[in-house]
C-alpha positions in Angstrom: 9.0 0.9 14.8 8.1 4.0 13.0 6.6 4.8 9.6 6.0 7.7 7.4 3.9 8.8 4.3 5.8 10.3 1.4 3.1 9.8 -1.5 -1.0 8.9 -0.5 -2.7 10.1 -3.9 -3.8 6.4 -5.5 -4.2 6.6 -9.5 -2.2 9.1 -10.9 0.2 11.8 -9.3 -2.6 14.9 -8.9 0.0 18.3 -7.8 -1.3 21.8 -8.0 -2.9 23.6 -4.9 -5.9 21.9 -4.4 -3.6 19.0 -3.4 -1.4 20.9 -1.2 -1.9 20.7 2.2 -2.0 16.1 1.6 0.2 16.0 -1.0 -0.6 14.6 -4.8 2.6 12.1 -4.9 1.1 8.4 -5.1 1.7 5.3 -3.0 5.1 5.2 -0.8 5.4 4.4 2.7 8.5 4.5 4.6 9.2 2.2 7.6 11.7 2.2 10.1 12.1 -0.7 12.5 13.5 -0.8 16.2 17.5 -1.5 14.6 16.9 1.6 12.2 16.3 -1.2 9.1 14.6 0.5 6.2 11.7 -0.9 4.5 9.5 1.0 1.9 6.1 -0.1 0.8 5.7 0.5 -2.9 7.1 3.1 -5.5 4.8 5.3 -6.3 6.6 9.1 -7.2 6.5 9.7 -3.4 9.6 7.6 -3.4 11.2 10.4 -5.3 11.1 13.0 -2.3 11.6 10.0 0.2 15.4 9.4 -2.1 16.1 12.8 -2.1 16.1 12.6 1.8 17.9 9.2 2.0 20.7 10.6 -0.2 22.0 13.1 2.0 23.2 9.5 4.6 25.3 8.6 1.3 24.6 4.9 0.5 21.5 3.1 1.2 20.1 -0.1 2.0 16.4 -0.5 1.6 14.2 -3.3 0.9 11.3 -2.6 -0.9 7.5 -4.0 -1.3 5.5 -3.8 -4.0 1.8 -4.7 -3.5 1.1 -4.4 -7.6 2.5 -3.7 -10.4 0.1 -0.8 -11.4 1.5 2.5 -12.7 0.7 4.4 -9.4 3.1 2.0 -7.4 5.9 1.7 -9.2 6.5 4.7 -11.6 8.9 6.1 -8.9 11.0 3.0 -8.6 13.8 4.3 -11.9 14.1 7.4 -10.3 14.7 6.1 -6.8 18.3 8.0 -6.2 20.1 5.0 -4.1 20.5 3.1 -7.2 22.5 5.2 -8.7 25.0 5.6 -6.1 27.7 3.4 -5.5 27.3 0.9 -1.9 24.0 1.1 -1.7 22.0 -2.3 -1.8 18.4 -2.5 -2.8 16.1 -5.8 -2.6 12.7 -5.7 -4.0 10.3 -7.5 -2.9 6.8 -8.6 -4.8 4.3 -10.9 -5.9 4.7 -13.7 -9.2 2.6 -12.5 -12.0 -0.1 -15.0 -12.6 -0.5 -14.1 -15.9 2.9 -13.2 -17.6 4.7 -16.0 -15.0 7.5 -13.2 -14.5 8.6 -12.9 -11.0 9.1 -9.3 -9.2 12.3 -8.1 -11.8 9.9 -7.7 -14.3 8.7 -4.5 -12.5 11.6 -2.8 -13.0 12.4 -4.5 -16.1 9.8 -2.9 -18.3 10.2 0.5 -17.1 13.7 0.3 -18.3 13.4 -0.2 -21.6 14.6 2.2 -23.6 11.4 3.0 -25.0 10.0 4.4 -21.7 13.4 5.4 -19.8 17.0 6.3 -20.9 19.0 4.6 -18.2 19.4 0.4 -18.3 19.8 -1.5 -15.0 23.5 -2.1 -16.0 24.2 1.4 -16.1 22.8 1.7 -11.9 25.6 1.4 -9.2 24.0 0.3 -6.4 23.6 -4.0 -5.7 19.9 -4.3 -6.6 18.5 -7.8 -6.2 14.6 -9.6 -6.3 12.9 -11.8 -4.3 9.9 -13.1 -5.8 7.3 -13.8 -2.8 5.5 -16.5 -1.7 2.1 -15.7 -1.2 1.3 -16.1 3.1 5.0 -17.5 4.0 6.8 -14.8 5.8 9.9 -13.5 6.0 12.4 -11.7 8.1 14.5 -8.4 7.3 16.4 -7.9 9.9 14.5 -7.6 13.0 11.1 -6.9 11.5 8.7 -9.9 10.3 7.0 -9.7 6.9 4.4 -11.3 6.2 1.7 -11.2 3.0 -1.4 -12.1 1.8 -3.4 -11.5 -1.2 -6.0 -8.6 -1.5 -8.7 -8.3 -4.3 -8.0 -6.1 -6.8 -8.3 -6.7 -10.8 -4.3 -7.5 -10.7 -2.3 -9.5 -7.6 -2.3 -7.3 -5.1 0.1 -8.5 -1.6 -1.2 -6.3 1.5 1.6 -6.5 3.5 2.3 -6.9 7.6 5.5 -5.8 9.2 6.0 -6.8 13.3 8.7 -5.9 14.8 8.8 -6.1 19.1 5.5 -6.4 19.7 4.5 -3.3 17.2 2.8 -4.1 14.0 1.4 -2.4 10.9 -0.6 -3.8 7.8 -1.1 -1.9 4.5 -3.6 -3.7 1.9 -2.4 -1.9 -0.9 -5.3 -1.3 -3.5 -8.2 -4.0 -2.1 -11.7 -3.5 -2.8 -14.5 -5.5 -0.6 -15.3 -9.0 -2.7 -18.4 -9.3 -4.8 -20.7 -12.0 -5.2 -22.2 -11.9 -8.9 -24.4 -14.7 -8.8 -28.5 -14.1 -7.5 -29.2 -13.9 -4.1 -31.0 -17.3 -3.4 -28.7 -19.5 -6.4 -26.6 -22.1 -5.5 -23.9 -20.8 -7.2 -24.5 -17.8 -4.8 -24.2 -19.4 -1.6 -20.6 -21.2 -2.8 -19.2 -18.2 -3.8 -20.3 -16.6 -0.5 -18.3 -19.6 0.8 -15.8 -18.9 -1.1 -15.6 -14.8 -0.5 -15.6 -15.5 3.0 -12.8 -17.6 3.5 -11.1 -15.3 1.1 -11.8 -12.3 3.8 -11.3 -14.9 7.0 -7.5 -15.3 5.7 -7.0 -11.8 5.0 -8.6 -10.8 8.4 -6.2 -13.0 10.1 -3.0 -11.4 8.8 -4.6 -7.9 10.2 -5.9 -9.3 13.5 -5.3 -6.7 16.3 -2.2 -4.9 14.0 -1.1 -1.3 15.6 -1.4 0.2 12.7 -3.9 -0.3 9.5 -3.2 1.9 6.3 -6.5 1.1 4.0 -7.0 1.7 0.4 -10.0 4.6 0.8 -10.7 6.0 -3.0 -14.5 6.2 -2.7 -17.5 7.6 -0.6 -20.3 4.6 -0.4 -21.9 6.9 -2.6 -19.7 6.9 -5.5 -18.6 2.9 -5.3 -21.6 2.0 -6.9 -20.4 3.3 -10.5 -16.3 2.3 -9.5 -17.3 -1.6 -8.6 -15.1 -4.0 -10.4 -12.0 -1.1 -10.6 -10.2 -2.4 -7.2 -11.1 0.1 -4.7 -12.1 1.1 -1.5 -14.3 3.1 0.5 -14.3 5.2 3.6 -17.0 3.0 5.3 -15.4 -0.4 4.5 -12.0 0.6 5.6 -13.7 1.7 9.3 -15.9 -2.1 9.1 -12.2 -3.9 8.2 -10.7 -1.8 11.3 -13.7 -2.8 14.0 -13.8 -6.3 12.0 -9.9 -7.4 12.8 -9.4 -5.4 15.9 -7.0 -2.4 14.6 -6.0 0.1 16.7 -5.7 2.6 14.7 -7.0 3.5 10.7 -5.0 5.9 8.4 -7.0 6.3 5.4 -5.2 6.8 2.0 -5.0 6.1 -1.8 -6.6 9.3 -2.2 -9.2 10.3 -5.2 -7.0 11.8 -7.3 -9.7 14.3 -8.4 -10.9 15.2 -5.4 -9.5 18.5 -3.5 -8.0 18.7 0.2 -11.3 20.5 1.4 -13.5 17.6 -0.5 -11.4 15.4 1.2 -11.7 16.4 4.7 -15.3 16.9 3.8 -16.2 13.2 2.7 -14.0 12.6 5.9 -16.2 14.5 8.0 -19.0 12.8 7.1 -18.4 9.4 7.3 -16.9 10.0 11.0 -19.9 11.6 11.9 -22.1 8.6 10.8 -20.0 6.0 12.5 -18.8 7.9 15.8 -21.0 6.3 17.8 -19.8 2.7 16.8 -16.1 3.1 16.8 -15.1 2.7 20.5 -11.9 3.6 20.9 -10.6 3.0 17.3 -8.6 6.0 15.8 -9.1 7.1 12.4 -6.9 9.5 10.2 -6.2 11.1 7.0 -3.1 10.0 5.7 -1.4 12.9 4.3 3.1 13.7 3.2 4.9 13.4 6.1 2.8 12.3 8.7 5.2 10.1 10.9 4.1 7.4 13.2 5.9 6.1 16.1 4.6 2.9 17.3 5.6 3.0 21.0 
């Protein structure tokens, strides 16, 4: 199993040079498992460029996974080439929306309207069906396993796990570390600690000892402070998940959109340097367009 990064900017598509040497596309990660099945985890506009490659193979079939329906995951999905061409089957995958009760077709549904975008779903040539998700009951594409379980984030977010052979990746989508609101000491404290924790226990468990852990890193611990609440990481809690669940290896992404390559490898810098004595023989990495992984 191999994957590759075609989009790891999180918020809002950031191009220019500043951006150029990791790329300012947003959220889209291509997987390949052992029998060459394709599956892509979210939409963001990286999964323009990552079309624009498929295309030259004639039709596709992909299956793809939305974490959340947020802007910066799915604004690439109408311009996702394959379904336009005729043969090519596309099944996407995604979480029931708690508060609209639409399952995963709304995604593409609203972008189509004609207010927003010129081209219906009739008007596509490719097979494209849904498959609304059940929240921790996996399921199998071809010789990978899928399995799912919910992140925090202001909206449903489904971090995903793909296994295939023996190899195994997770990606949390946009997850940021659960609060406890109540006072230190309350009652109501202690429960929702409870709470919190068996929140984290069932999301640790999907992760446990995975190849392979892409994390949500927007923020420095230093800037979280004033982000809290907005559904996003930080450098130092992606590295505590890794050592926490056993990961192998961390690729940070779901990068600041404001912030420049060299800020980037500069908050990098520093937070390696503060944990380097603690993380054994954990690898960490930048996530950056078209770094490809082969999980041997």
């Amino acid at each position: 199993m191999k994957f590759r990064f075609w989009g790891v900017r999180g918020s809002i598509p950031s191009p220019g040079p500043r951006t150029a040497r990791y790329g300012g596309n947003t959220t889209c990660i291509e997987v390949r498992t052992d029998a060459d099945a394709l599956l892509i985890l979210d939409g963001g506009t990286g999964l323009f460029p990552l079309a624009q490659h498929l295309i030259q193979q004639g039709a596709v079939a992909a299956n793809i996974f939305i974490t959340h329906s947020h802007w910066d995951h799915i604004h690439g999905l109408p311009f996702f080439t394959p379904l336009f061409i005729k043969g090519s089957r596309v099944r996407l995958h995604g979480a029931h929306d708690q508060v609209t009760g639409h399952g995963i077709e709304h995604v593409m549904g609203v972008q189509l309207q004609n207010s927003y975008f010129p081209v219906s779903e009739t008007q596509m040539s490719a097979t494209i069906d849904y498959r609304t998700l059940e929240i921790e009951v996996p399921i199998e594409v071809r010789d990978a396993v899928v399995s799912n379980v919910a992140m925090n984030h202001p909206v449903l977010n489904l971090g995903y796990r793909i296994d295939c052979n023996g190899k195994s990746l997770f990606f949390t989508g946009d997850h940021e570390p659960w609060p406890n609101p109540h006072p230190a000491g309350s009652e109501q404290h202690a429960a929702c600690e409870e709470h919190l924790r068996e929140r984290e226990r069932r999301m640790d468990a999907v992760m446990r000892k995975v190849d392979a852990l892409i994390v949500d890193c927007s923020y420095t611990r230093d800037e979280y402070p004033s982000k809290q609440g907005w559904g996003h990481g930080t450098f130092d809690g992606a590295i505590e998940m890794a050592l926490r669940v056993g990961a192998h290896a961390l690729y940070c992404t779901h990068h600041e959109p404001t912030r420049s390559d060299d800020e980037l490898e500069s908050a990098f810098a520093e937070v390696m340097a503060r944990h380097a004595d603690r993380l054994g023989s954990l690898q960490v990495f930048l996530a950056y367009e078209g770094l490809e992984v082969e999980l041997g």
